[in-house]
N, C-alpha and C positions, 0 to 999 in steps of 0.2 A: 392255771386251770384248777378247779376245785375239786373236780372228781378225785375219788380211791381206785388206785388199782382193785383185785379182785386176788384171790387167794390164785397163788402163783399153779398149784397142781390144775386151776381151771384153764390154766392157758400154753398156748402152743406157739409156735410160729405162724400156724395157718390161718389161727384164731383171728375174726375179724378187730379193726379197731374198735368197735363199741365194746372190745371184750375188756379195754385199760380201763374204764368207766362204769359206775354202778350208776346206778337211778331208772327215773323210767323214759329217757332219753339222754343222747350223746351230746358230749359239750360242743357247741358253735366252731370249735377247731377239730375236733373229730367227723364234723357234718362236713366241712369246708375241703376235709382231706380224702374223705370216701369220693366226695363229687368229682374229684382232681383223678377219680381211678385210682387211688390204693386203697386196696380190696382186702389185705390182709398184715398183719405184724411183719411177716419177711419182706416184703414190698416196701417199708419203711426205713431196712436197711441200706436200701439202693439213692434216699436221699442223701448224697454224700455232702459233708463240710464240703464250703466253699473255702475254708481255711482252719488249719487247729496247729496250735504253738501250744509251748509252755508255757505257763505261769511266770512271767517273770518277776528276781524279786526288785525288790524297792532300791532304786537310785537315784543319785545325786542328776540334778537336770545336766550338768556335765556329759553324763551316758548317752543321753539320749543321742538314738542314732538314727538316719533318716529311714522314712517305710519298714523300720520295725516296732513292735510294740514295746511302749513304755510306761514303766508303772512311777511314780511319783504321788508325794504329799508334799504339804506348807499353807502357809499363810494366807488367804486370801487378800489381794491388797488395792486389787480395783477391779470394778464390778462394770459393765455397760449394754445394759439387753431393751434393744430397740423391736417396734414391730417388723414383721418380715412381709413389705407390702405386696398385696398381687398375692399371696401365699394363705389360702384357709386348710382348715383341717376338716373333719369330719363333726358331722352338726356346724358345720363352715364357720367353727372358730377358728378365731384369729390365733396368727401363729408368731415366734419370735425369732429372732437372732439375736445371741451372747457370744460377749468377749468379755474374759478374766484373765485378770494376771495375777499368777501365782508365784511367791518367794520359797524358795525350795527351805525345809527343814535341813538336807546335809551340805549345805552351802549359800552362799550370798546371791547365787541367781536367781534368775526368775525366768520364767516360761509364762507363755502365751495359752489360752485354750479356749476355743471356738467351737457354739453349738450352733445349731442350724434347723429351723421350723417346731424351736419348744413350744409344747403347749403351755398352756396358763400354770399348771400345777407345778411344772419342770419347770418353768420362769421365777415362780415362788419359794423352791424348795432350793436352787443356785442363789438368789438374790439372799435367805436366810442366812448363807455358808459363811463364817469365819473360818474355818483351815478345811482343806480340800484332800481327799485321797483316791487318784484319777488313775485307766487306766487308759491306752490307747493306739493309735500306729501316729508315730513323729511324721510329720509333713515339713514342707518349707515356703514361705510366703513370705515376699519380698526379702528374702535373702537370710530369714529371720527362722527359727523353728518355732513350732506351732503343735499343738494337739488338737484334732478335728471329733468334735460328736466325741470326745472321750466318756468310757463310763466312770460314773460315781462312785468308789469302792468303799469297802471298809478297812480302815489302816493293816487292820490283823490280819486281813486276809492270809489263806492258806495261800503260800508260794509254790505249795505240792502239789500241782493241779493243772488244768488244760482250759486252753483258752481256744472255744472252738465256735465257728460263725455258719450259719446254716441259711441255705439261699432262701427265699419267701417264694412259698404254694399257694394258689386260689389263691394270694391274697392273706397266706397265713407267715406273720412275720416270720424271721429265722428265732428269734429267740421264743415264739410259743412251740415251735416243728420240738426244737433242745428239751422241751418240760415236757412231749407226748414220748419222746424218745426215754426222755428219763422216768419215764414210767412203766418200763419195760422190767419187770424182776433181774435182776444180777444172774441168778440160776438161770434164768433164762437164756443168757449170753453165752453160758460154755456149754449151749446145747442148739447151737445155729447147723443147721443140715447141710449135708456137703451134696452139687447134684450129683456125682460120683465119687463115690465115697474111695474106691480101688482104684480112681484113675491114677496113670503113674506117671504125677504132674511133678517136674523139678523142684519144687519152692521150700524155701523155708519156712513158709506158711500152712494151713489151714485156710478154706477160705472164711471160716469161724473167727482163725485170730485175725485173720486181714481184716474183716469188718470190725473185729474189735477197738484192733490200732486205731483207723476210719475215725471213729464215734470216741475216741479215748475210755474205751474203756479197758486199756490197759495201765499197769502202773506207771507213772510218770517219770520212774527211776530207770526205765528200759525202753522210754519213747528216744529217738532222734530219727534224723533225718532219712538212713540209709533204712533202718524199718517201716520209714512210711512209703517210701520208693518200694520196699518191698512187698509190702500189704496193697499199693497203689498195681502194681505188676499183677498180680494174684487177681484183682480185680478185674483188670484189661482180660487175663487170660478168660475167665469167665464168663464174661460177656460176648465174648468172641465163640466160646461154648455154648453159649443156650441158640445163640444163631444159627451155629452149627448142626445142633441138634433141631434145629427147627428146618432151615435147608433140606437136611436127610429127611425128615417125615414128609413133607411135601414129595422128595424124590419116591420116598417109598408108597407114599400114598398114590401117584401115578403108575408107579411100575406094579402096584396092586388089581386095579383097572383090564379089562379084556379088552384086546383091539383087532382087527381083522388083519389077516397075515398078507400081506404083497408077496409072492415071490414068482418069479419067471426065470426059465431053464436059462441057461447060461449062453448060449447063441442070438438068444431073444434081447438080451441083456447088450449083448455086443451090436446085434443088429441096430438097437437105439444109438447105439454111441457112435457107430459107421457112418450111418445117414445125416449127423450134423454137417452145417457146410464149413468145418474146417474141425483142426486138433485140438481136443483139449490137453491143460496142462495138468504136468502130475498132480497139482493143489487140488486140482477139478477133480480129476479124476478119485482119490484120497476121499475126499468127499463123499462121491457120489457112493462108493462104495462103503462110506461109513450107511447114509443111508440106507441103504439097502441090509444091511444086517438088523439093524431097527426095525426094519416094514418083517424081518423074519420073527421078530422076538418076540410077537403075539399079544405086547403090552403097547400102550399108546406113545407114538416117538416124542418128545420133548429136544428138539436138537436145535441147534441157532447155531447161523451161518455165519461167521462174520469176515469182513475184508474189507479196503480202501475199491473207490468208485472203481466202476472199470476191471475190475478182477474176475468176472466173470459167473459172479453168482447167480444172476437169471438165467443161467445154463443149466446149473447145476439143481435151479427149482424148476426147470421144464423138465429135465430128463427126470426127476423124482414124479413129477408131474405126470411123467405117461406109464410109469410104471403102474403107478393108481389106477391111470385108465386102462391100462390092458387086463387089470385086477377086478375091473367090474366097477370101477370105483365114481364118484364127481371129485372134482377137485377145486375149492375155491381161492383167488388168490387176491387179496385184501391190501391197499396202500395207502399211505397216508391224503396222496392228491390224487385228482381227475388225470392232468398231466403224466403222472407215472403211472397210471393204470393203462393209459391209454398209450403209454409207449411200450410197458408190458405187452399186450394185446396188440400191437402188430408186429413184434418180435416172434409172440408165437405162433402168429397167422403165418410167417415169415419162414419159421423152421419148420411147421409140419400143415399145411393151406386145405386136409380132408378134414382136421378138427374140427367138432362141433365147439367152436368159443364164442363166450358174448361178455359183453362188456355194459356192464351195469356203476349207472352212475347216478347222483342227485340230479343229474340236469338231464338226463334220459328222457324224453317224449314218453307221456303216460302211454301210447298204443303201445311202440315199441318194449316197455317195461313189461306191460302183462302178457306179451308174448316171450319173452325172458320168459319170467317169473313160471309161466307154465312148461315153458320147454326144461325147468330145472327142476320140477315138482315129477313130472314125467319120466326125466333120466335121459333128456335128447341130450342135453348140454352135457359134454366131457368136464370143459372148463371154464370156470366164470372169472371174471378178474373185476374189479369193482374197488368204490373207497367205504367211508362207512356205509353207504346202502345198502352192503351185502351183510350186515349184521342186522337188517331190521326184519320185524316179525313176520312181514311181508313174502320176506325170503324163504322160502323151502326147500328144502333136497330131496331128493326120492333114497340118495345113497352116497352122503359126502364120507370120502376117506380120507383125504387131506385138505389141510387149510396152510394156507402159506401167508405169512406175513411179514410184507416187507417196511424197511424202516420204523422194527416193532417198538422205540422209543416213540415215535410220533403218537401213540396210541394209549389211551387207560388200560388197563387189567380188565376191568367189566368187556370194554369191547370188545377186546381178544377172546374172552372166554364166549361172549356172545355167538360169534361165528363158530367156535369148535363145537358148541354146546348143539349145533345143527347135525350132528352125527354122531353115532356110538359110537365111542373109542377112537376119536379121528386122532387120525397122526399129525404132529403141526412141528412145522418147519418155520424157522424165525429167520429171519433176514436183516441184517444191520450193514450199513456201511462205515460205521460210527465205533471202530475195532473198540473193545471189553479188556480194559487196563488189567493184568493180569491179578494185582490183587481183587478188584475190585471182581472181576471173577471168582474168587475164591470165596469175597466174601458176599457177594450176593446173586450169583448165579448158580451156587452149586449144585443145584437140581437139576440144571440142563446138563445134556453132552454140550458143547462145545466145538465145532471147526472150522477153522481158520484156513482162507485163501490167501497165501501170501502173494504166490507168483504171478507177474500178468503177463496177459498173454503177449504173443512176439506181434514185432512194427510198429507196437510203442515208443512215439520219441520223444516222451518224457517232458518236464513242465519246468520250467525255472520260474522262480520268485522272487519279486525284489520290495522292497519298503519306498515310496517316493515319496520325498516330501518337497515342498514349495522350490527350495534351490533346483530339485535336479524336472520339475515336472515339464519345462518347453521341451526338454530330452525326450520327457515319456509322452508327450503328445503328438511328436515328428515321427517317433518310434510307429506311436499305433495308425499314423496316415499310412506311414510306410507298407504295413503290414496290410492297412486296407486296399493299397493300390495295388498288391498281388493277389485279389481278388478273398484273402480271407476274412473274418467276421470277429466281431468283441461285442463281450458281455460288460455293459456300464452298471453294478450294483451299489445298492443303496440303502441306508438305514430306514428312512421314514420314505411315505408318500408324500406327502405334501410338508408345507413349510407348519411348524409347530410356535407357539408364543413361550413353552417352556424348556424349551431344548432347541442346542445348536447343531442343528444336522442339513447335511446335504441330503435333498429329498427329490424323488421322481420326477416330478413334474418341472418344477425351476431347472431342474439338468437338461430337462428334455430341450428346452429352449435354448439352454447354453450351450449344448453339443450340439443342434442341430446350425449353432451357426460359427462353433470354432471347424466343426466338420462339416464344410458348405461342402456339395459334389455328391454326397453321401449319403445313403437313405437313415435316417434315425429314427428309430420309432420307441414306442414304453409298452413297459407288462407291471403289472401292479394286482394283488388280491380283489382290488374294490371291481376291476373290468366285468362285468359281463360275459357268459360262459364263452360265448358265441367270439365275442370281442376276443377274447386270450387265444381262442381258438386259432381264429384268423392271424392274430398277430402270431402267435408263435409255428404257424403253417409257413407264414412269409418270410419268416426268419431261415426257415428250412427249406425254403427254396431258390434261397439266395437274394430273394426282393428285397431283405431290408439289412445293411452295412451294419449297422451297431444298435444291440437292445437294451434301452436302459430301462432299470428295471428292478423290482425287488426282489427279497430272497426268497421269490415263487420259486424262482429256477434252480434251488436246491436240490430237488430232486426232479428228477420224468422227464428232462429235456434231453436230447441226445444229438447234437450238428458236430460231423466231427469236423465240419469248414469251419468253427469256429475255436479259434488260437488263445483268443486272449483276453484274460479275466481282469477287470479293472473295479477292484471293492473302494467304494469311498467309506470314510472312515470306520473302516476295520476296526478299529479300536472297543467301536460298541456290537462285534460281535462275538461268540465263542468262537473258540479255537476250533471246536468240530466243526461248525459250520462255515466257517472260512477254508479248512478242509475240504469240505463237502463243495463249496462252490468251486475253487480250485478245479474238483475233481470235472468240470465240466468243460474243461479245455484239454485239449493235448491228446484227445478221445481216437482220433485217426492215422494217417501216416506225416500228418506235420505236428512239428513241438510246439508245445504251449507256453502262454507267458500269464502270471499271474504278478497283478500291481497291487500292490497294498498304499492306497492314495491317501496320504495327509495334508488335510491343510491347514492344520493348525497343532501348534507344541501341545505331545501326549506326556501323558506320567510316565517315570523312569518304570513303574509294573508294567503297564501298556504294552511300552514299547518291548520290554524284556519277553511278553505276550507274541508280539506279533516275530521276533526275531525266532520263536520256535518256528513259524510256518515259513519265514525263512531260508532258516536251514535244515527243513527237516522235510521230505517225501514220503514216511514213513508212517502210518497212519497209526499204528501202534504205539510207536516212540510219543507220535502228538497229542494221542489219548490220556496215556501218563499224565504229560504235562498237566492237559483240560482238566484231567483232573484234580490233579496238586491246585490248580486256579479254583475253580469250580467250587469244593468242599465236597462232602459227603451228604448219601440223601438216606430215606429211611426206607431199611430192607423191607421192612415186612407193613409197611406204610402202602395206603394207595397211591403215594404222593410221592415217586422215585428220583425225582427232578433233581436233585446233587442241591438243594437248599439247605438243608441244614442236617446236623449232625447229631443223634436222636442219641448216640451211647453218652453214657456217663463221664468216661473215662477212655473209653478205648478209639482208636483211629487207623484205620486198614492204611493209613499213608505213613504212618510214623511206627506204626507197632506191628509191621508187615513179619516181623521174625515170629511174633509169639502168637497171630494170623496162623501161619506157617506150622507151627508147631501145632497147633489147637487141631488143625485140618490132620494132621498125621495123626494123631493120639485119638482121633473118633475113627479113622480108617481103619488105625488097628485094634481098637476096641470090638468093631463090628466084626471084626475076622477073628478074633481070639476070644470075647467076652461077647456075645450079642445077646445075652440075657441080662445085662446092665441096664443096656439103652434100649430096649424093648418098654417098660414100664414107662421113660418120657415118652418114643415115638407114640402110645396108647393115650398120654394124656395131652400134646401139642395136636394130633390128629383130631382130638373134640373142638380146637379153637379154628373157628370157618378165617377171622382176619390173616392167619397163616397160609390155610387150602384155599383161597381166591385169594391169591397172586400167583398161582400156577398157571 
């Protein structure tokens, strides 16, 4: 870069990148890095080395030792740089590949050193070289050591110094990121801002020296190993702090919010819980009364349910559900399918048959809809239950106080707020079956309450699981006749629909033919997404009335199905599903007073991860313990991202699975900040509360 810095008193931390550059625009690497989103000089500290060592000095090729850096000089004594074909560069010239062999100055060997896509100039300026002075990381090829893409040094070079490698932005190598960096004044450096300056953080850092260590710009007399571990810590904590303090603004900006008060005398209260047709369990109960202190607290509830299938939590959102209504209130209740709306909605027809409920769907009869639509504009409808249909503009309430949403990973953030956004101050109740790994609660739910249904209810008798592969399957195929001739039912699922040219899956349709003729006697019928409303209707009404033996099928049946005549779950290759959702399908057996069987079917040799995968659902009924796991499989997704799907892992440094102690720590030390110092963190909650990508994901 050619630009000049700027007289150091002009600049700040805050100070934009055009501030390292004079003229009357920013050089093509300052333009490249603003577009990439860094908006300011401290935002430049967060691109960390992808590597930094020391300077090493000059050795005998003797030294050299593998995958570390090695500096070396000598002789050049053969030269061979051929084109790199298939290989252009920019302005699509042609590019190179060199091998040189170098005779070391402190000794009679020689080393190897190979570059890789030289341009024409780099071609010209290696082929010039009589004696060489390289630096690089040792490799080994064909049994031989080797220098790969080493740089070119100068013999003199300073040994007192750091050797640091910077990953490539928009497209901006790491060694130009190294020259915008080092354009940062020195004074600049031991004047980096702490976000809490008082916080009373263990370290033997500053988060000032930590980034300094980072970037080498500490002495090279005082760098090793156990300092960069420690400036590496410093960082994780931090990160896990701005999160932190971003969580809490979101929290606080909800409980900012006015919301209409539920409450009903305490007989009225009992009367609801008398009239279900049977007991709840302490988890239920726990719950419901968490609830209810929410609906008193005047601000809008933010609570999420969570628990393994069958635990009982559409109990726990009906009784919330009438409390609303007896409140004055509508109530809508939102799910990812038709099928689970639609078993919501005669569950509640079920426990209370004077309710005004409807049931709104994409495939709803346009008459039928606008009479909805106006009995909910009006205030006849207590309760609506619906899938997205009830978030469109279509939709209106006369007087929604809660929204309840079940299966709320199934959903965007926009959605969710779509439906709440139908009422002032609605209270929302979130519903998962898909248990919230407890770190992963901490570090991205801390806005919400949280309550967990452990317990289930009694006459449960419970699910065994087993893995089959090819040796034991006549076993499991006499198995599930067996089971069919005492009159109960099996779910056949499956990765794909149909047969694919790119993938080796067992799929809907080819099974359906193969089971309908290893299970001659038997009614077999398919469920698949592609059916027809009408179609899935039909078939999964026959299923539930016993017409049809075995449903093969895909993983529609995840959620909304409920036969508790059906025993027993047969996933074909498991392999390519997650852990929660193998879970989740599990959870659709074993529902009644007979035990359930869950087959994890192979027919063909999986990877030793796989199988290590599928041996968690194995031996685990625990839907929390399994969550863990999912997740350790899974990776991390981005908190404050639209995009929460556990793909990728958006911190720098930090990882809620490996650094769950200093997780831990972070979450105490802003508790007790808020309770002992709330004038600290008052000044961030003021400036994350102006950024909306934080306040939509609430």
């Amino acid at each position: 870069m050619r630009s000049k810095t700027l007289p150091t008193v002009e600049l700040n931390w805050h100070s934009p990148l055009e501030a390292l550059t004079t003229g009357k625009k920013p050089s093509p690497t300052i333009t490249k890095l603003s577009e990439a989103g860094l908006n300011n000089l401290f935002e430049l500290l967060w691109i960390l080395p992808l590597r930094i060592h020391k300077m090493p000095t000059l050795q005998p090729f003797r030294e050299a030792v593998l995958n570390q850096f090695f500096k070396g000089s000598g002789k050049v004594i053969h030269v061979d740089i051929k084109p790199a074909f298939g290989r252009r560069g920019k302005g699509n010239i042609m590019l190179f590949n060199g091998y040189v062999v170098v005779k070391d100055d402190l000794s009679n060997e020689t080393l190897s050193l190979r570059w890789f896509n030289l341009y024409p100039n780099q071609k010209k300026q290696i082929e010039s070289l009589d004696h060489i002075a390289f630096l690089g990381q040792v490799q080994e090829f064909k049994a031989q050591k080797q220098v790969t893409n080493p740089q070119i040094i100068d013999p003199e070079a300073n040994s007192n110094s750091y050797i640091i490698e910077y990953p490539t932005v928009n497209k901006i190598a790491g060694n130009h990121l190294k020259k915008v960096l080092d354009l940062i004044p020195k004074q600049l450096w031991e004047k980096i801002p702490q976000t809490l300056p008082e916080l009373g953080y263990d370290s033997k850092l500053t988060l000032g020296e930590a980034f300094k260590v980072i970037h080498g710009k500490t002495p090279i007399t005082i760098f090793d190993l156990k300092l960069k571990d420690a400036a590496e810590e410093r960082l994780i904590y931090e990160e896990f702090l701005i999160d932190q303090l971003k969580i809490q603004t979101r929290r606080k900006f909800i409980k900012r919010k006015d919301a209409p008060v539920f409450s009903l005398e305490e007989n009225k209260i009992n009367d609801l819980v008398k009239h279900l047709p049977f007991e709840l369990t302490s988890d239920q109960l726990k719950v419901f009364f968490e609830i209810l202190k929410d609906f008193k607290s005047g601000h809008p509830m933010m609570r999420m349910v969570q628990g393994d299938v069958g635990c009982g939590k559409t109990i726990v959102a009906f009784l919330a559900a009438r409390v609303a209504n007896r409140c004055g209130y509508q109530v809508g209740l939102m799910c990812p399918t038709e099928a689970l709306a639609t078993q919501h909605f005669e569950s509640f027809r079920q426990l209370n048959p004077v309710l005004n409920i409807d049931l709104l769907l994409g495939s709803t009869k346009a008459k039928e809809k606008k009479a909805i639509l106006k009995n909910l504009a009006d205030g006849v409808t207590d309760i609506v239950i619906g899938t997205h249909a009830l978030f469109q503009d279509s939709v209106k309430f006369k007087q929604l106080g809660l929204a309840i949403i079940d299966e709320q990973h199934k959903f965007g953030v926009e959605q969710r707020l779509r439906l709440v956004a139908k009422g002032e101050g609605t209270h929302s109740l979130i519903m998962t079956a898909t248990p919230i790994p407890r770190t992963l609660s901490l570090a991205q739910y801390g806005d919400l309450d949280i309550s967990s249904i452990k317990m289930m209810p009694a006459g449960r008798k419970g699910i065994k699981t087993r893995i089959t592969e090819k040796l034991n399957y006549p076993k499991y195929v006499e198995f599930v006749k067996a089971r069919l001739a005492m009159g109960e039912q099996a779910y056949f699922v499956f990765p794909a629909i149909e047969e694919s040219e790119t993938m080796d899956l067992q799929n809907v349709k080819d099974s359906l033919k193969k089971y309908q003729e290893i299970f001659k006697g038997f009614k077999v019928d398919m469920l698949h997404g592609q059916m027809k409303s009408e179609e899935k209707e039909k078939t999964v009404q026959d299923f539930r009335d016993k017409k049809t033996n075995i449903l093969v099928s895909t993983s529609v049946i995840e959620v909304g199905i409920n036969v508790p005549n059906a025993t027993i779950m047969s996933i074909y290759n498991p392999e390519r599903f997650g852990l929660s959702s193998l879970h989740q399908l599990r959870g659709r057996v074993g529902r009644g007073d007979k035990p359930g069987f869950c087959f994890l079917v192979l027919d063909k040799e999986v990877s030793p991860v796989a199988l290590e995968r599928l041996r968690v659902i194995e031996n685990n009924l625990d839907g929390f313990v399994i969550a863990e796991e999912d997740l350790k499989f899974r990776g991390e997704g981005d908190i404050f991202g639209v995009d929460q799907s556990g793909t990728l892992n958006t911190k720098k440094l930090a990882s809620f699975l490996t650094h769950t102690a200093i997780l831990e720590r972070v979450v105490a030390d802003v508790e007790k900040l808020q309770a002992t110092h709330p004038e600290l963190l008052a000044p961030h909650f003021e400036r994350l509360a102006k950024d909306q990508k934080i306040l939509d994901t609430i």
